[in-house]
matplotlib code that plots the C-alpha trace (Angstrom):
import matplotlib.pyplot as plt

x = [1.8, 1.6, 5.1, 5.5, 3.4, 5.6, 8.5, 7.6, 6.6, 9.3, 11.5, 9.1, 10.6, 14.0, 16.7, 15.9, 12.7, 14.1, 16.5, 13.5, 11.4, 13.9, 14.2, 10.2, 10.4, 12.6, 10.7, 7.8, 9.5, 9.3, 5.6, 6.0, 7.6, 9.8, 9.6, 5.7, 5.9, 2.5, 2.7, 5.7, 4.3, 1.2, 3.6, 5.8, 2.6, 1.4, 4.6, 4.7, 1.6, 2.5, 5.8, 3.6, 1.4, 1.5, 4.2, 4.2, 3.3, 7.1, 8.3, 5.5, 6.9, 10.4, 9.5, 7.2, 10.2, 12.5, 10.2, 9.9, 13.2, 13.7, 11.0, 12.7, 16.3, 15.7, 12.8, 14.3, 17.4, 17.1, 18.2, 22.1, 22.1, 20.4, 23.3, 26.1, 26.1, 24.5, 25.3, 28.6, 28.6, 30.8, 29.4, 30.1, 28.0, 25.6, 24.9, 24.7, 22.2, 20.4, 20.8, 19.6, 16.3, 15.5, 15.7, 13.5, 10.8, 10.9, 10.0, 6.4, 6.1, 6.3, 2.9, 0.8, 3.3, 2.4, -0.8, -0.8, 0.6, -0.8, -4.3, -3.5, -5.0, -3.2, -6.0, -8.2, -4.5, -6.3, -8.2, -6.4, -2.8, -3.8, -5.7, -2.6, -1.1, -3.0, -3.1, 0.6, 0.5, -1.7, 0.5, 4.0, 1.6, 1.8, 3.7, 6.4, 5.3, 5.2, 7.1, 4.1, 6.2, 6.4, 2.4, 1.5, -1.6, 0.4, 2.0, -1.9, -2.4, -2.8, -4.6, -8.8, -8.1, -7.7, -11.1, -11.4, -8.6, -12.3, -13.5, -11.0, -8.1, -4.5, -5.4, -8.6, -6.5, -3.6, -6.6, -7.6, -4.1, -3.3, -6.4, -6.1, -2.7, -3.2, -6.7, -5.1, -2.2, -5.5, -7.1, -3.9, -3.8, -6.9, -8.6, -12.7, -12.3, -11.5, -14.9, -14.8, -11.3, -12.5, -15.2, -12.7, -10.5, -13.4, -14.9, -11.8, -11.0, -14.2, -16.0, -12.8, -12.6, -16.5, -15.6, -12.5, -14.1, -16.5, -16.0, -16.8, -16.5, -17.8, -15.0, -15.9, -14.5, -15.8, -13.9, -10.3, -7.1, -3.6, -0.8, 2.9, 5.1, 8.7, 11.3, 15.0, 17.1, 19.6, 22.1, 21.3, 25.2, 24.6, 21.0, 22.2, 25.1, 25.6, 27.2, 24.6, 21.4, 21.7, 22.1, 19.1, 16.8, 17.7, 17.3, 14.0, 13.0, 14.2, 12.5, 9.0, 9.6, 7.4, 4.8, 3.6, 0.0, -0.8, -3.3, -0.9, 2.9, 4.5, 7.6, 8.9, 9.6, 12.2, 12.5, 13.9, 16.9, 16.5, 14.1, 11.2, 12.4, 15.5, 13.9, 11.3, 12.9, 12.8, 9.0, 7.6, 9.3, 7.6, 4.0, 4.5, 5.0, 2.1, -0.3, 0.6, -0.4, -3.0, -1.3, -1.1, 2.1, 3.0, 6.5, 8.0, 9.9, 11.6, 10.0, 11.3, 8.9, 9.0, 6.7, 3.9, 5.7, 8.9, 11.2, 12.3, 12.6, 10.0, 11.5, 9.2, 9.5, 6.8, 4.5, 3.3, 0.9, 0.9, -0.1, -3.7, -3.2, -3.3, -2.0, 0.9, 1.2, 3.8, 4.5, 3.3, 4.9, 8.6, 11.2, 13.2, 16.9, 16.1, 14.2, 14.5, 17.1, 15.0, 17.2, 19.0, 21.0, 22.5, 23.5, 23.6, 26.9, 28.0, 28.3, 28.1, 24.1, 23.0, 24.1, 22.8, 21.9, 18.0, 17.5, 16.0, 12.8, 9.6, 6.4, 3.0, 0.2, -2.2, -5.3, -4.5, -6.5, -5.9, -4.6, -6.4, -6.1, -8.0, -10.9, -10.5, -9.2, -5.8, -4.8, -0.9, 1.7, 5.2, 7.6, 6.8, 3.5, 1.7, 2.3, 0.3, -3.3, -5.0, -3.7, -4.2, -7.7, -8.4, -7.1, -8.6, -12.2, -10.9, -11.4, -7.5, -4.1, -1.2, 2.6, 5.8, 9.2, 12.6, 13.5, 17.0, 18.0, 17.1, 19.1, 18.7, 17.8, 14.0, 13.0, 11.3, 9.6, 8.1, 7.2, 5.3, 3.4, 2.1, 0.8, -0.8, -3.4, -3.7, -5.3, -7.6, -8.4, -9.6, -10.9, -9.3, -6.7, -3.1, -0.2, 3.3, 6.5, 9.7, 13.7, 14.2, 11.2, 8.8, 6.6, 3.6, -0.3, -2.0, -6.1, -9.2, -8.5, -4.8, -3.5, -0.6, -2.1, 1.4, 5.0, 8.3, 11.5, 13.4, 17.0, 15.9, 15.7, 12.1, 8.4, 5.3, 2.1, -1.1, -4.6, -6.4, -10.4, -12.3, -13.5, -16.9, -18.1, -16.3, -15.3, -16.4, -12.9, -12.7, -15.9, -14.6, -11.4, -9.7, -12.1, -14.3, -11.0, -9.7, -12.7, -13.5, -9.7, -11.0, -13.7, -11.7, -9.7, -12.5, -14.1, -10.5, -10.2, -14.0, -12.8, -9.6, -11.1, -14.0, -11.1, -8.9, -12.2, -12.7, -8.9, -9.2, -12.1, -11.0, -7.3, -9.6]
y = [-16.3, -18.1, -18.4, -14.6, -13.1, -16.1, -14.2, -10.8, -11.8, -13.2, -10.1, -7.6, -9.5, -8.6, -5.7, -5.5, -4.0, -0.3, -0.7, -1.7, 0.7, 3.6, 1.4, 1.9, 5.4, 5.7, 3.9, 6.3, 8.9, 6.5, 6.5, 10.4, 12.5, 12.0, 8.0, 7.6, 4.4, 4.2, 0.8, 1.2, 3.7, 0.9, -1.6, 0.3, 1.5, -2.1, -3.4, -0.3, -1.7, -5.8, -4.3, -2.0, -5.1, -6.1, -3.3, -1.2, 2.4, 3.2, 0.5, 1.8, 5.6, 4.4, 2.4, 5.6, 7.9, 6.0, 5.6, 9.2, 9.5, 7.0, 9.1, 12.6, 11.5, 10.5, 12.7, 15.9, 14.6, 17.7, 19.7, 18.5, 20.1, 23.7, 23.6, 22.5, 23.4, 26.8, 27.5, 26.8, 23.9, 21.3, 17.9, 16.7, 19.2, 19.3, 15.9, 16.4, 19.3, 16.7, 14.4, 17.1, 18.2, 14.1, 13.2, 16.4, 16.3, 12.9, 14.1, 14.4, 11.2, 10.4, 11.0, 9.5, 6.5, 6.7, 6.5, 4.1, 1.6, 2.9, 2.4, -0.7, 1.0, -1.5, -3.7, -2.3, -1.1, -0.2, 2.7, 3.5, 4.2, 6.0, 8.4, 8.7, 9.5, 12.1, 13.6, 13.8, 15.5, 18.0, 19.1, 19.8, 21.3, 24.6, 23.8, 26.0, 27.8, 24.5, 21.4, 20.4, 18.6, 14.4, 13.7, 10.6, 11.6, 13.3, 9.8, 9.3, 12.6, 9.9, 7.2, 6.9, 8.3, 11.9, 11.7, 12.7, 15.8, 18.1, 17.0, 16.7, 17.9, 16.5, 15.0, 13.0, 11.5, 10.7, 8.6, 7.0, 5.8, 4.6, 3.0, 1.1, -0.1, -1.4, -2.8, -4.8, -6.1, -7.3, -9.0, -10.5, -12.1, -12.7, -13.3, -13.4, -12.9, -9.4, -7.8, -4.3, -4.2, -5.6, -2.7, -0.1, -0.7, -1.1, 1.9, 3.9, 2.9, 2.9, 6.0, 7.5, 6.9, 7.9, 11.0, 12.2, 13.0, 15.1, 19.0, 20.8, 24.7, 26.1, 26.5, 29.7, 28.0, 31.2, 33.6, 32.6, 33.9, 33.4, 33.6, 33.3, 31.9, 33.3, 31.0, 32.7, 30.2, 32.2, 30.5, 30.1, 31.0, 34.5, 35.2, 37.4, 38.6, 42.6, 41.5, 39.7, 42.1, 44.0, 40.7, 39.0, 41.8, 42.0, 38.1, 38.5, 41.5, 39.9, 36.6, 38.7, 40.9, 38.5, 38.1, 41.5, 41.6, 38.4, 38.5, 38.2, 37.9, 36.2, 36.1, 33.8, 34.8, 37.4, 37.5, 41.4, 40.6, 44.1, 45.7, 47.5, 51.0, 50.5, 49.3, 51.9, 53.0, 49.2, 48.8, 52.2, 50.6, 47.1, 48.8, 51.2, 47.9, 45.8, 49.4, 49.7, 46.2, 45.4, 42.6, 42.2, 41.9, 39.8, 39.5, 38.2, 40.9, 41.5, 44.9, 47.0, 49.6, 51.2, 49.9, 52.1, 54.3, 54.2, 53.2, 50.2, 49.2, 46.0, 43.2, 41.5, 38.6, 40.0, 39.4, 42.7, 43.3, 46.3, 46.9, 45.7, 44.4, 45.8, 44.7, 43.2, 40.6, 39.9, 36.3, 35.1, 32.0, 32.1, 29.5, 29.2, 29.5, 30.2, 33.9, 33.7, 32.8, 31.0, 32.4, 34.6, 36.3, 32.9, 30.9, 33.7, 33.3, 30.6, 28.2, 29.9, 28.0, 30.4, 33.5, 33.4, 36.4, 37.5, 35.4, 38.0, 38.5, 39.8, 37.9, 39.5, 39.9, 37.5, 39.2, 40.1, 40.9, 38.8, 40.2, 42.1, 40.8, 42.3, 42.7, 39.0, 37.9, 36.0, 34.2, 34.6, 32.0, 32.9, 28.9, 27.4, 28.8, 26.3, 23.4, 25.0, 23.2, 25.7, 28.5, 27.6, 27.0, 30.2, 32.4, 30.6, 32.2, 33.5, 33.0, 31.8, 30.5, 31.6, 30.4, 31.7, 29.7, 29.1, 25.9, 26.5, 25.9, 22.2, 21.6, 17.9, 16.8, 15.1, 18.4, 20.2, 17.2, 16.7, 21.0, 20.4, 17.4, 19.9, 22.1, 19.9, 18.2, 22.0, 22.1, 19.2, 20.7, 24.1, 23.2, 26.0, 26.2, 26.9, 28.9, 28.0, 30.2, 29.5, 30.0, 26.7, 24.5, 23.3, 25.7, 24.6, 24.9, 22.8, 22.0, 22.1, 18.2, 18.5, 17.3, 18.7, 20.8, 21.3, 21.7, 23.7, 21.8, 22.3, 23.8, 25.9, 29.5, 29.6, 30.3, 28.4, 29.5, 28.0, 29.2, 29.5, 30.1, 31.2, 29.1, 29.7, 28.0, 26.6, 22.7, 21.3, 21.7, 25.1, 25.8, 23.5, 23.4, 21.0, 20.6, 17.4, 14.9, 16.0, 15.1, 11.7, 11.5, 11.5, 9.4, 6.5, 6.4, 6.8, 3.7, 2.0, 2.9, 1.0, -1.8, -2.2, -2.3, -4.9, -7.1, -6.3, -7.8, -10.9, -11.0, -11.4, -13.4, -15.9, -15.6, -16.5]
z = [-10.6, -6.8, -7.3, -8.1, -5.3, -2.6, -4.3, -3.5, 0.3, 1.0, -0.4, 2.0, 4.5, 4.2, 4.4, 0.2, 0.7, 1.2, -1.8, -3.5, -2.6, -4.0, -7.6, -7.8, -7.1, -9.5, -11.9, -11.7, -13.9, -17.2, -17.0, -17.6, -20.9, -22.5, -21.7, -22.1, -20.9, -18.4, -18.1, -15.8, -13.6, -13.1, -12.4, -9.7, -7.8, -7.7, -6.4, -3.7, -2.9, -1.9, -0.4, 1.9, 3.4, 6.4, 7.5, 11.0, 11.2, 11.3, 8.3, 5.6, 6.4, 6.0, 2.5, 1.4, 2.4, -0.3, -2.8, -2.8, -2.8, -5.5, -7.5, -7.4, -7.9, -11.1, -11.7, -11.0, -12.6, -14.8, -12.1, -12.9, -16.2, -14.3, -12.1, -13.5, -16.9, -16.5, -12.8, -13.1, -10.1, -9.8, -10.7, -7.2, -5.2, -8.3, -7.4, -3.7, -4.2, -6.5, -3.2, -1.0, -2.9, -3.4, 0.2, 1.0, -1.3, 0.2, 3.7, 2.2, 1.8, 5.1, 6.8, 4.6, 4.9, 8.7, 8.1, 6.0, 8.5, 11.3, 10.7, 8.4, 5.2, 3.3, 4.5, 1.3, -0.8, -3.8, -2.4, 0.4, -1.2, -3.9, -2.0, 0.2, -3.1, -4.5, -1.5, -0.9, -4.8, -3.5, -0.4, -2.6, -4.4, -2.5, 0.5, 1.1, -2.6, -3.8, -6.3, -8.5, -10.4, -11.1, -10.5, -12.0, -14.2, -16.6, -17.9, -19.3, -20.8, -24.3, -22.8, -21.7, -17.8, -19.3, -19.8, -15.6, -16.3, -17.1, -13.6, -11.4, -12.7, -13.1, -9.3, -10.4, -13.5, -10.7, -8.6, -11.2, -12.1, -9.0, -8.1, -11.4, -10.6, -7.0, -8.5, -10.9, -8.3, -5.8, -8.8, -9.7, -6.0, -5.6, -8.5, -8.5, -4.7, -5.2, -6.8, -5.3, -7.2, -10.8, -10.9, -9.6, -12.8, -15.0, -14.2, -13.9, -17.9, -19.0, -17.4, -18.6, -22.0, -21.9, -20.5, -22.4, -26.1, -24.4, -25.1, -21.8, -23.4, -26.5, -29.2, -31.9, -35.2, -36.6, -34.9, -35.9, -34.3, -36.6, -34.2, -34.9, -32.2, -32.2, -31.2, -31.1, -30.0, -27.8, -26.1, -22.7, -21.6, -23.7, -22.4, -19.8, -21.7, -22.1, -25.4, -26.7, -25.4, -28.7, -30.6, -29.2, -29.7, -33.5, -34.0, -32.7, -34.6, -37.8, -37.2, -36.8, -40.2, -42.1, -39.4, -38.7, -40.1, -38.0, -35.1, -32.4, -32.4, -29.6, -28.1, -25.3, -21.4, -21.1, -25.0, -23.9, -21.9, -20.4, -18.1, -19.6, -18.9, -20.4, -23.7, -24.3, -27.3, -28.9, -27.2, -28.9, -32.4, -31.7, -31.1, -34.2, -36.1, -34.8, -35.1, -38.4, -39.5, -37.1, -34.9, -31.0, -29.6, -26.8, -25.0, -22.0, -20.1, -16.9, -15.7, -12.3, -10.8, -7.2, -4.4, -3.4, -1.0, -3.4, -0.9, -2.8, -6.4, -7.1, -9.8, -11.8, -14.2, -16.3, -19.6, -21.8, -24.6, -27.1, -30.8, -30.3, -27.4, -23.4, -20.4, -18.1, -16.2, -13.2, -12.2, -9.3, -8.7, -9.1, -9.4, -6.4, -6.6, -10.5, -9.7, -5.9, -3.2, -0.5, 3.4, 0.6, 3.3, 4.6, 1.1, -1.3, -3.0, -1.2, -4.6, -8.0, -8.7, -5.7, -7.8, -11.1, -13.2, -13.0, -9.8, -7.1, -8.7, -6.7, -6.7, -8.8, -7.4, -6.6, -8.5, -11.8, -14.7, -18.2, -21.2, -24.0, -27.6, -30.4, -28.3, -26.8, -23.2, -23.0, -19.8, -19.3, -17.7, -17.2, -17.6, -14.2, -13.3, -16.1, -13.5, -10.8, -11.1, -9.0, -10.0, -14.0, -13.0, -10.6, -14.1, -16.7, -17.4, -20.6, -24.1, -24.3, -22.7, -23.6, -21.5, -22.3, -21.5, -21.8, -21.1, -22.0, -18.4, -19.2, -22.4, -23.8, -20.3, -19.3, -17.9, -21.3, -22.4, -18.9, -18.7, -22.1, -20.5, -18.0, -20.3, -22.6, -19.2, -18.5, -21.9, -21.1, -17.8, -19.1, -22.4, -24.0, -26.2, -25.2, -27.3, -25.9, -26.9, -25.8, -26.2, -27.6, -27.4, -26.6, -29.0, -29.9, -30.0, -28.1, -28.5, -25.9, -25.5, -24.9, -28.4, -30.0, -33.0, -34.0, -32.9, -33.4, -33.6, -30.4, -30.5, -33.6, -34.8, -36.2, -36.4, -35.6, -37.6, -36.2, -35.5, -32.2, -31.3, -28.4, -25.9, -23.9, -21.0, -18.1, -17.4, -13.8, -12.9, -13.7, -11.8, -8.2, -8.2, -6.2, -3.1, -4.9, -5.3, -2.2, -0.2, -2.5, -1.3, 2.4, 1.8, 0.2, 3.3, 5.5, 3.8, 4.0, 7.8, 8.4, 6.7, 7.6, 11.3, 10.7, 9.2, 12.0, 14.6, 12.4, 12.9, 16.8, 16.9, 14.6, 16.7, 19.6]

ax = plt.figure().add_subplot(projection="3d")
ax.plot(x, y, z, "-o")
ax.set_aspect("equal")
plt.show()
C-alpha cells in the first residue's frame, strides 16, 4: 500500500496529473446506468482526491476543470447519437459539439477547484471536496436553465446511501458518496490515525441503510389504481413525419382497444404528433371512449394557444387529461437545442442539429395545478423535467407521479438507461409512486422506495399493466427542499477552512 500511495505522489508531480485527471472524470459515468458499477465512481473520487493534495489555487482549478471535462465527455456521450443520427450532423462536428458542451459544463468546475486550493481544503479532503462537489451539482443544476444531469448519487439508487434520498434529496445521497470515497482513501493512508474519517464512512453506510427501508408517506393499498402504459414504438426518423401522423395515431389507438375500461390510460410525450387544435376530431373520439368505459386518459401533446393580448401564437410541449380525467399541463423546463434554440437568431440553421422539427417550444408556467384522475391528484413531467430535484419536489404534494418520454432521441446509447435512473431516486425522494410512458422505453412503474415494480421491453410495440396507490404525507425532502444539504455543505467547508488553518500554524511553528 506505502508503495501505492509513493506511486501516486510521485505521478501528482508530473505533466500526467491533467491526463489523469480527465481518465477519472471519465470514469465517473460507470458508477451510473447502464454500468452500475459504484465501486468505480468511489474509486475515481478518491484518486481526485490524493491528485488534488498539496496543489496551488490555480493547479487544483486546472485538475477540477479536466476532470469535469473527463466526466461529461463520456457522460453526455449520448449526445452523438441526438445529433448525428437524428439531427443529421456530421460525425466530425457531432464530435466537436460533444467537445464543446464537455469543456463548458467543465467551466463549473472551476471555482470550487479554486477554492479548493486556495484555502488548502484538501487539508481535511474527505469533507471538504465532496461538499465542493455537491455544491457544484447544485449550480448546473439551474444555472443558465440548468444540466442536472451526471450527479453521482444516482450510481447508489441500489445500495444503503439511498436511505438519505427522503432527506436530502439526490444531493444528500451525492454527500454521502463522496464523503465515503475520500474517507476511505484518508483511512487507507492513514490508517487508525485518521478517526474523524473511520466514523464518517461508518455513519454514512450505516445511518443510511437504517434510513432507506423507512416509508416517509402513507401508501392506500386499499384504494387501487390499474393503469396501462402505452408504448408505440414510432420511429424517431417518422415522428415528425406528415406521412406517418395518421399512422402513429392509429397504432396507438389500436394498441389501447383492449385497455379502455382501465383506470387510466396513458400515452407517452407527444404521443399526438399534431397540435391540439388540429386533433379535436381524434381527442373528442378518445374522450367518448374513456367516458364510455370509465377510464382517464392521459396523453402527451404539443398544444399552441395565443398570448393574452393575442399578438403572438404560444407553443407548448404539453400533457392533457380527458375521459375522467381534467387538466393540462405545459412544460416548464425545456430541452435546449431539442425544444429551444438558445441566441436562436445567431445559430439557427447554421448546422442541420440547430433545426430540428418541434424545437421552438415556449416555456409553461411556473405555477401549475396537477392533474385530476378519477377524483385523485396526478403530478405531470414532460422527458427532461424528471431530473430537476427542486422542481420534482416543489410539484409533488399529490397523491401520484406520473412522466412521459421519448427517449428515442437516445437510441441504444447510455442516455435512456441513465434518464430512468433519475426517475427511479425521484421515486425515493417523494415517496410516491411514479408511472413512466414513453416512445420506446424506458416504461415502467416504479414504487415509493424507488424499485422497479415492473418494466416494458425497450424498442417494442406494447403495453404495461401495473397498479398504483395513493400516497399521503410528505418526506422531509419534500417539506425543505434543498436549503439543509446546502448549508451542511457550507458548514463542512467551514469546518474544513478552521482546520485547514490550525494545521497550516502548527505548519509554521514547527517550520520555525
Amino acid at each position: 500500500m506505502k508503495r501505492f500511495f509513493a506511486l501516486l505522489d510521485a505521478l501528482r508531480q508530473t505533466p500526467l496529473r491533467t491526463p489523469l485527471a480527465l481518465i477519472l472524470g471519465a470514469l465517473m459515468p460507470f458508477g451510473l446506468a447502464p454500468y452500475n458499477a459504484w465501486p468505480v465512481a468511489l474509486l475515481a473520487l478518491a484518486l481526485l482526491a490524493n491528485l488534488l493534495e498539496q496543489s496551488s489555487a490555480r493547479r487544483s482549478a486546472w485538475l477540477h476543470y479536466m476532470f469535469g471535462a473527463g466526466l461529461w465527455l463520456h457522460g453526455s456521450s449520448w449526445l452523438l447519437v441526438s445529433m448525428h443520427d437524428y439531427g443529421n450532423t456530421s460525425w466530425p462536428v457531432s464530435l466537436l459539439m460533444l467537445a464543446v458542451v464537455a469543456l463548458v459544463m467543465a467551466l463549473l468546475f472551476v471555482p470550487g477547484g479554486w477554492l479548493y486550493g486556495r484555502l488548502k481544503l484538501w487539508r481535511l479532503n474527505w469533507l471538504a471536496l465532496p461538499a465542493l462537489l455537491v455544491l457544484g451539482e447544485w449550480l448546473r443544476s439551474w444555472l443558465l436553465t440548468g444540466f442536472p444531469w451526471l450527479m453521482t448519487g444516482y450510481g447508489f439508487i441500489d445500495t444503503p446511501l439511498s436511505g438519505w434520498a427522503p432527506l436530502m434529496g439526490i444531493y444528500g445521497v451525492s454527500l454521502a458518496a463522496g464523503i465515503s470515497a475520500v474517507a476511505l482513501l484518508s483511512i487507507l493512508r492513514h490508517g487508525k490515525a485518521a478517526p474523524g474519517a473511520i466514523i464518517a464512512i461508518a455513519l454514512t453506510w450505516l445511518v443510511g441503510g437504517l434510513l432507506a427501508p423507512i416509508s416517509w408517506t402513507t401508501i392506500n393499498k386499499e384504494a387501487p389504481v390499474s393503469v396501462s402504459l402505452v408504448q408505440g414504438n414510432i420511429p424517431q426518423e417518422s415522428k415528425w413525419a406528415l406521412e406517418w401522423r395518421d399512422k402513429t395515431t392509429a397504432i396507438y389507438q389500436d394498441l389501447s382497444k383492449s385497455e379502455w375500461g382501465r383506470d387510466l390510460v396513458i400515452w407517452p410525450e407527444a404521443a399526438i404528433p399534431q397540435f391540439a387544435h388540429e386533433a379535436r376530431d381524434l381527442l373528442a373520439d378518445l374522450d367518448y371512449e374513456a367516458i364510455k368505459a370509465g377510464s382517464a386518459f392521459v396523453t402527451g401533446i404539443p398544444y399552441a394557444t395565443w398570448n393574452n393580448d393575442r399578438t403572438e401564437i404560444l407553443f407548448y410541449n404539453s400533457i392533457m387529461a380527458s375521459g375522467d380525467g381534467l387538466g393540462i399541463y405545459h412544460k416548464q423546463q425545456l430541452v435546449p437545442i431539442g425544444e429551444y434554440i438558445p441566441f436562436e437568431k445567431w445559430i439557427r440553421g447554421t448546422i442541420p442539429f440547430f433545426d430540428l422539427p418541434m424545437s421552438s417550444f415556449t416555456w409553461g408556467p411556473a405555477e401549475q395545478g396537477p392533474l385530476l384522475i378519477k377524483g385523485r391528484t396526478l403530478a405531470p413531467f414532460i422527458c427532461y423535467e424528471i431530473a430537476y430535484p427542486s422542481l420534482v419536489q416543489r410539484l409533488s404534494n399529490v397523491d401520484y407521479l406520473v412522466t412521459v418520454s421519448n427517449d428515442g432521441w437516445f437510441g441504444h446509447s447510455i442516455g435512456p438507461a441513465q434518464h430512468f435512473q433519475m426517475v427511479r431516486m425521484r421515486a425515493k425522494e417523494t415517496g410516491r409512486y411514479i408511472v413512466r410512458a414513453t416512445n420506446n422505453g424506458v416504461t415502467a412503474f416504479i414504487d415509493p422506495q424507488g424499485h422497479v415494480v415492473s418494466q416494458a421491453p425497450s424498442f417494442t410495440r406494447t403495453v404495461l399493466r401495473g397498479e398504483i396507490y395513493p400516497a399521503h404525507g410528505l418526506t422531509p425532502w419534500q417539506r425543505t427542499g434543498v436549503w439543509p444539504v446546502l448549508l451542511l455543505c457550507v458548514l463542512l467547508l467551514l469546518v474544513s477552512w478552521q482546520r485547514s488553518v490550525r494545521l497550516g500554524r502548527s505548519s509554521d511553528k514547527t517550520g520555525q
